[in-house]
C-alpha positions, 0 to 999 in steps of 0.5 A: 572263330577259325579252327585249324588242323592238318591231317599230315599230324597222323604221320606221327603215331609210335605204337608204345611207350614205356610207363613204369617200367611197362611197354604200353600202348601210347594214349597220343596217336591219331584217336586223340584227333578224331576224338577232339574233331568229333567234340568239336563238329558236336559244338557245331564248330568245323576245322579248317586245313592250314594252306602249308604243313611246313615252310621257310616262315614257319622253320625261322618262328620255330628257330625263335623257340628251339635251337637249331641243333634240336630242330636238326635233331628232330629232322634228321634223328630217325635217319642216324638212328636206322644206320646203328646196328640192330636199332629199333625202328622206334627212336628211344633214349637209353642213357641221359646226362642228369645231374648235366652233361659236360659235352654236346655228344656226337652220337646219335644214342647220346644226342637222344638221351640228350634231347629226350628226356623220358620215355614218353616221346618215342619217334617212327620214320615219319614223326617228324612230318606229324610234328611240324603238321602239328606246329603249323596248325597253332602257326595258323591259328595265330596268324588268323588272331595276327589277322584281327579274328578275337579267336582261334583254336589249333587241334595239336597232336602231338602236344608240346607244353613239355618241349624246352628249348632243346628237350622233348618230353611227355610225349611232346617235340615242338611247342606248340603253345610258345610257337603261337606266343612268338607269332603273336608277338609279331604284333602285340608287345605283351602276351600270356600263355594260361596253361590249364592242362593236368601237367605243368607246362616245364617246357614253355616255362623255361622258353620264357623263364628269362623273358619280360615280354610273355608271361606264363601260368600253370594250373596243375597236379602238384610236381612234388607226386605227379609228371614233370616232378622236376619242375612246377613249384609254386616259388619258380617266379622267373629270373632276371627280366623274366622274374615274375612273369611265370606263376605256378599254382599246383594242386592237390593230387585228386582236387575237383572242379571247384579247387580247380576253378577257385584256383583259376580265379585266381590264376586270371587275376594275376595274369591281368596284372600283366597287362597282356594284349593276346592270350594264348590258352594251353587247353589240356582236357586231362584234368577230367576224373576218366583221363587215363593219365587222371591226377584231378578230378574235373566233371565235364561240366567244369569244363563249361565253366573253365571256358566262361572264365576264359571267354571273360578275359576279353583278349585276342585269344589263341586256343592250344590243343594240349593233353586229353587222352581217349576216353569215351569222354574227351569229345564231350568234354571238348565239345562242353568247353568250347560252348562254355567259350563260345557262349553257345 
């Protein structure tokens, strides 16, 4: 089993975001990787630098995700930004177009609020180096699947099951976990996304909203009390070709490990109806009782057993890096799900 991150991902590291009104320090910065590194060289697994942090392949799968005014967007948005009198050096939105807006704006402070939908996705000078360091690691650990290995995994930060088409959110830019479907789709006809973070995953939804060819499933804190909110109900089935291929299972704020697993079960049954050739796993290690985000309850055995259950599926399988946030959990939990998956 390959494992992939590149170091280049510490280059993004906002000190702050904005929580409930509150200016608090941001629980994604570079700690979260050395965390998940530490879990895994305790589950006897070592991680691989990918040969590139960004090249012409990887620009032209991503333009197949996101569209080309959000990709130039990331690149070139801090740079606008520092030409505004008295900016900050921390790229944040002040304004958003709800309810929709009816133009494309021209100025970089509404091409933020465009683009940006919360508060939880601020960017430095050289966020976006780390960003796409980040999506290069889940490009190679598909291709290493697209090679013929039966697993892989990406330790992605910053994560990215919030990014849309064209929307940064929850501390998310690129996403990550549709860049390795479309690589996978390289090869196999069908594949799954299996999302088992806290949070739904509303970016990666409505990547594939309209689309028969990737299904996708989300395990997650009920919307109607918990982050995104907007998005994750149970009766968001998908549209047109897309129409039941996406199926949402939230739960109860507080539910545990075995409300998580029943309904895991569950979620494995209806992927299966799909008929998938490769999966991808969007692992998120936040649903842990400690998380500083928490909204479930997991111990972190639980985490062996959601790894066994995953294992079982039997498919070419590309692990995701998601959410998980430092606690003097995370490595451990980490370290305990990839020897549930791993069968060690």
């Amino acid at each position: 089993m390959k494992l992939f991150y590149h170091p280049d991902q510490e280059r993004h590291a906002p000190p702050t975001f904005l929580l409930r009104g509150r200016t608090v320090a941001s629980p994604e910065g570079p700690v979260r990787a050395e965390l998940l590194a530490e879990g895994l060289d305790r589950a006897g697994l070592s991680l691989t630098t990918p040969a590139d942090a960004d090249s012409p392949i990887l620009r032209g799968r991503l333009a197949r995700v996101h569209t080309p005014r959000y990709l130039d967007f990331l690149e070139t948005i801090h740079a606008r930004w520092s030409e505004l009198p008295d900016a900050a050096e921390i790229v944040a939105p002040n304004v958003h177009p709800c309810g929709g807006g009816h133009h494309y704006p021209r100025h970089p402070v509404g091409r933020v609020g465009w683009h940006m939908h919360d508060m939880a996705c601020p960017m430095t000078a050289d966020s976006f180096a780390g960003i796409l360091a980040s999506a290069a690691s889940a490009e190679a650990a598909a291709e290493a699947v697209l090679a013929g290995d039966r697993a892989s995994y990406a330790l992605c930060r910053p994560p990215g099951h919030h990014a849309g088409p064209e929307r940064a959110g929850g501390f998310c830019f690129l996403n990550n976990s549709a860049l390795a479907a479309t690589v996978l789709r390289e090869r196999f006809s069908r594949v799954a996304i299996l999302d088992v973070d806290l949070h739904h995953g509303n970016g990666t939804q409505d990547i594939f909203y309209h689309r028969g060819d990737v299904w996708t499933g989300s395990l997650h804190a009920d919307p109607a009390d918990f982050y995104p909110f907007f998005w994750g109900s149970a009766n968001e089935e998908g549209l047109g070709e897309g129409l039941g291929t996406n199926v949402n299972l939230p739960l109860p704020l507080g539910s545990d490990g075995a409300v998580f697993l029943e309904h895991l079960d569950h979620l494995i049954v209806r992927l299966a109806d799909f008929r998938p050739e490769a999966v991808i796993v969007a692992l998120g290690l936040d649903a842990h009782k400690a998380d500083p985000l928490a909204g479930l309850s997991l111990e972190t055995d639980d985490f062996a057993r959601m790894g066994r259950r995953l294992a079982d599926i039997g498919l070419p399988t590309v692990l995701v890096q998601e959410g998980g946030y430092p606690t003097e959990h995370l490595s451990e939990n980490l370290a305990t799900f990839m020897g549930g998956f791993t069968g060690a």
